[in-house]
N, C-alpha and C positions, 0 to 999 in steps of 0.2 A: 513631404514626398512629392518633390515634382516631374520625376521619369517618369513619362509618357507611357512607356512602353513595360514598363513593369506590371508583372498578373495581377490581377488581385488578391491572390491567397500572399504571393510574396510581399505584398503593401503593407498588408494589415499584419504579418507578422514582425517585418519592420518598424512598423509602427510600435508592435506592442514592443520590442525590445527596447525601443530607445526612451517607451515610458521607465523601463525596468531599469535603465542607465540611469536617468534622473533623479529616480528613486534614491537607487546605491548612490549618487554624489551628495543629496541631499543626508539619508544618514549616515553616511561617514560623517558629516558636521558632529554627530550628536551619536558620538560610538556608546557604549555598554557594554560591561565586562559578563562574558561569559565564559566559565570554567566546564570545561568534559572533563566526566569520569568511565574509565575503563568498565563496563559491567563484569568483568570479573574471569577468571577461566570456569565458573559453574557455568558462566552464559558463551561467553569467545572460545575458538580452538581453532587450530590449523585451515578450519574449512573457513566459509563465506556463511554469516548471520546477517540475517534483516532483519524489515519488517516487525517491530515487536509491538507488541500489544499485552496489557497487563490489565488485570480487574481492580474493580473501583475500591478495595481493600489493599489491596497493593498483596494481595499473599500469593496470586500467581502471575506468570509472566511465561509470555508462549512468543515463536518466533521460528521463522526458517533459516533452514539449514541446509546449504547444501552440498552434496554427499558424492562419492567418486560409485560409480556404477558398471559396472564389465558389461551386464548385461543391457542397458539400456542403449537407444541407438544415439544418443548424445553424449554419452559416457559419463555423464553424471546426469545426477536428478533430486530434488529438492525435496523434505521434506519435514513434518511441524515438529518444534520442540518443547516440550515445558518446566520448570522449574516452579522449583516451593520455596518462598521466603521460611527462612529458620528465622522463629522470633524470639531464639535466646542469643544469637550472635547480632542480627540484624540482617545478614550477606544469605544469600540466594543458595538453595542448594545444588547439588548438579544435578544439571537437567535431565529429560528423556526424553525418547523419540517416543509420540503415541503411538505406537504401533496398530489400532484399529479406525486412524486417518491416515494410512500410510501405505505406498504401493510402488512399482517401478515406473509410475508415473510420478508428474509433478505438482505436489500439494503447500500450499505454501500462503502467506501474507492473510494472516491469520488476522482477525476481529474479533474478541470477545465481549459480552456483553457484562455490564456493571456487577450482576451476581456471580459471573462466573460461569452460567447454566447455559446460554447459549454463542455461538461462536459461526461467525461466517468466512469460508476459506474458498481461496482462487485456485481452480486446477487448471491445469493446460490440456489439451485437446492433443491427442498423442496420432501417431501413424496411421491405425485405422480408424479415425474418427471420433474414439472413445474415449471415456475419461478412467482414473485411478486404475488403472493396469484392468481396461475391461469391464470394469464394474461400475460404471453410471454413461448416459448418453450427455448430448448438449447440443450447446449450438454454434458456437465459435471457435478461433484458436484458443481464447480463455473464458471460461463462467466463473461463476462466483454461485457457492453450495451454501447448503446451511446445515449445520447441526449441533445437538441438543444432549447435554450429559442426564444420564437415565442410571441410577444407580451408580452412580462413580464409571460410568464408561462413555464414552461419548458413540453415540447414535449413526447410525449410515450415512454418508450425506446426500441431501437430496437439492437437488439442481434449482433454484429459482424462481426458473420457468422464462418463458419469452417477455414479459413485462420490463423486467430486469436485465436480461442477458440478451444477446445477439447472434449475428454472425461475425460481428468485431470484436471484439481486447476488452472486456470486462476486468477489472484487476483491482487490489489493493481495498478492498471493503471500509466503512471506517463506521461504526454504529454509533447510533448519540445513547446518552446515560440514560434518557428518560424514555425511550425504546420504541421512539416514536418514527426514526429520522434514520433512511442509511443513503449514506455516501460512499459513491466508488467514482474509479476512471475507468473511462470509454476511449476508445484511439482503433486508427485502423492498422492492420498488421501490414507488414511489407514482405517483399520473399527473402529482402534481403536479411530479416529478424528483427528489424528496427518498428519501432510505435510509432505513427503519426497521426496531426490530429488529435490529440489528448484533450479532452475536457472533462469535468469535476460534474457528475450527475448526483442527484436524489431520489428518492423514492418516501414516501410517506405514508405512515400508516402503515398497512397489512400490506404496500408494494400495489396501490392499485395502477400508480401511473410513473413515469419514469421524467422526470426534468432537466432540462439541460439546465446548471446551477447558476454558471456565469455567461457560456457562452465561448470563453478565451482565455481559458484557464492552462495553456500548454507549458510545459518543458521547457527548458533553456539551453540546447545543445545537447538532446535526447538525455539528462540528466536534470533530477530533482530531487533531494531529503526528503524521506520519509516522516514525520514526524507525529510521534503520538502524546499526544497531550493530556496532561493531567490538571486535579482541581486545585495543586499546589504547584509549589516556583519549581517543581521538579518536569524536565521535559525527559522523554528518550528519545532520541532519535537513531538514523541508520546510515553510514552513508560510506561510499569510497571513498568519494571524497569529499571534501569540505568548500563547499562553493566559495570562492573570495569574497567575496559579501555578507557571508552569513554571519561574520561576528558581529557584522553592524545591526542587523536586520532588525534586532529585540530595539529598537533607538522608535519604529513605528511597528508594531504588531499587526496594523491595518496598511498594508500598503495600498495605493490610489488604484482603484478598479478600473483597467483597461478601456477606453473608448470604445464602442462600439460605430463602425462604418455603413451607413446606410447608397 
């Protein structure tokens, strides 16, 4: 990059894209076949699914949905789904909306944990400041909540706290199996709706401190696959669309971690 006159924030994201370009010419050399399967109409229907996340038993599977709304001031508004593997067919049953994580606000990109017992979900910060239609407070345009199945229901959710959350875009939770480790995205909001600024944080342990993971972990044209990963050759992922690249992408699992600019 030898323009003079270019910012710094615009350098280094140049920069990192053209790592990303090298990347993609390098494994297209060394493609691999990967087959998508439809999850099913128990999981798909006319509306918008993301986000899914499934327990380390594979017998449930949760995800957002999102729903057309009269009365919201966006006219729709998101909200979590779940489904029960039937394990005399093998295929999903159809799913439900939970209805006591569910509001005329927007609850969504759900995280459960290995047993199934607990589960971390992103709300959005609605009109007067609040979350799930009035019913919890925060600190951004998005947190990230937690809560805890108690006799087959699942528990209020309660907020974080500032450790974790912000005044910026908390989203997309993602818990490790041994329930030690949670990863989320951080990004600042725009008026215009858009994220920027996206990086991949941690927390460890009981959340005492919050770590930037890589540092330059962003987006690639405000658009990135979701991907929830399993301890077999089975992925799920979410996406509208299918980035050109992605078929390649399985050819290095590790792709080269972005330079950092001092």
């Amino acid at each position: 990059m030898t323009y003079v006159r270019i910012s710094p924030n615009d350098r280094e994201e140049a920069e990192y894209k053209i790592k990303c370009v090298d990347f993609a010419v390098e494994a297209k050399k060394n493609p691999r076949q990967i087959n998508f399967t439809n999850a099913g109409a128990a999981i798909n229907s006319t509306y918008n699914e993301y986000f899914p996340s499934i327990t380390a038993d594979e017998k449930y599977f949760l995800y957002t949905r999102r729903l057309d709304c009269k009365e919201c001031f966006e006219k729709q508004q998101e909200d979590l789904f779940i489904s029960v593997a039937d394990n005399s067919s093998g295929l999903w049953l159809p799913s439900k909306r939970i209805d006591e994580l569910s509001s005329f606000g927007n609850e969504g990109a759900p995280c459960i944990s290995a047993d199934g017992n607990y589960m971390f979900i992103t709300m959005s910060q609605e009109m007067d400041g609040m979350y799930m239609g009035g019913q919890a407070k925060g600190y951004g345009s998005c947190d990230i909540f937690f809560t805890q199945k108690i006799n087959g229901k699942w528990s209020k959710p309660v907020n974080l706290g500032p450790k974790i959350n912000s005044s910026q875009w908390e989203s997309q939770p993602s818990f490790s199996s041994d329930g030690k480790t949670l990863y989320f995205i951080r990004g600042a909001p725009q008026r215009n709706g858009t994220i920027k600024n996206t990086d991949i944080y941690f927390a460890v342990s009981k959340w005492l401190q919050t770590q930037d993971l890589w540092g330059h972990l962003s987006f690639i044209s405000g658009e990135y696959p979701r991907e929830t990963m399993r301890p077999t050759s089975i992925r799920w992922f979410d996406s509208v669309r299918v980035h050109p690249n992605l078929e390649h992408a399985a050819a290095d699992p590790h792709p080269p971690r972005p330079e950092t600019t001092g």
